[in-house]
C-alpha positions in Angstrom: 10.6 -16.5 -29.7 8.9 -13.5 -30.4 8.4 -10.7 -28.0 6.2 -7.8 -27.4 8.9 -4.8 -27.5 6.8 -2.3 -24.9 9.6 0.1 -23.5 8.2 2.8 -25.7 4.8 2.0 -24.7 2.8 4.3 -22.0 3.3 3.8 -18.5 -0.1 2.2 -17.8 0.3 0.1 -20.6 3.7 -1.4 -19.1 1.6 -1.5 -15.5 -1.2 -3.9 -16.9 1.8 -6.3 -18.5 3.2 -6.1 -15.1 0.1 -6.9 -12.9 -0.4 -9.8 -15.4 2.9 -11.9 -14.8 2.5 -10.3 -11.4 -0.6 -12.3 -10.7 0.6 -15.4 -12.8 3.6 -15.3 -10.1 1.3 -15.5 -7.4 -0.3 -18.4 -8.5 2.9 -20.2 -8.9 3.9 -19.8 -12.3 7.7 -19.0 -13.0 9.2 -15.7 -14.4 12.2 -15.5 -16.0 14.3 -12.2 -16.5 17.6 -11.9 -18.7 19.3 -8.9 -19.7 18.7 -8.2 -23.7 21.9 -8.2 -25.9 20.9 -4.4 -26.7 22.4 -3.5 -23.6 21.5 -2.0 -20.5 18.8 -1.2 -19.4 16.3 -3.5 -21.7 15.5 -7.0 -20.6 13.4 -10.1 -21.3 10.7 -11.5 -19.3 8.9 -14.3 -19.9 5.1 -15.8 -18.2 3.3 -18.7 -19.3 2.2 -17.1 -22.9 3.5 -13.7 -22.3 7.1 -12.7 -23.7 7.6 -8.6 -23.3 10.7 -6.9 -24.3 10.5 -4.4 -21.8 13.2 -1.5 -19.7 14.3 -2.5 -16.4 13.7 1.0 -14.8 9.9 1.4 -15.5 9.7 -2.5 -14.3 11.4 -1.6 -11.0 9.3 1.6 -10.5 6.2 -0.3 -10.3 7.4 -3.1 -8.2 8.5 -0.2 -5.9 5.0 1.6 -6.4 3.3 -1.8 -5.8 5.6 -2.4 -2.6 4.0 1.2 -1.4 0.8 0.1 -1.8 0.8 -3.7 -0.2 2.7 -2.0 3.0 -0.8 0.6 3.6 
């Protein structure tokens, strides 16, 4: 399977990617997460048709930044 490698990609780049398989969550559809054989801290995530290499800090960031927002 090919994936979109975007942990060198700008932050609000990563954000959109995130609010995408954030919203396919929502609606029900599963995520799945596994650590990438480059090591720490890269990891796979996969949505429906999306499949992002991505870094688990900025991925964490947001959720907390999102978690900020929902509590206001």
């Amino acid at each position: 399977m090919d994936r979109k490698d975007i942990r060198l990609s700008p932050d609000e780049e990563k954000e959109k990617v995130y609010e995408e398989i954030d919203k396919l969550h929502k609606q029900g559809k599963g995520v799945t997460t596994k650590a990438h054989k480059s090591g720490f801290p890269a990891i796979t995530v996969d949505c429906q048709d999306i499949h992002i290499l991505t870094d688990i800090l900025s991925l964490e960031q947001w959720r907390a930044k999102t978690k900020q927002k929902e509590r206001r």
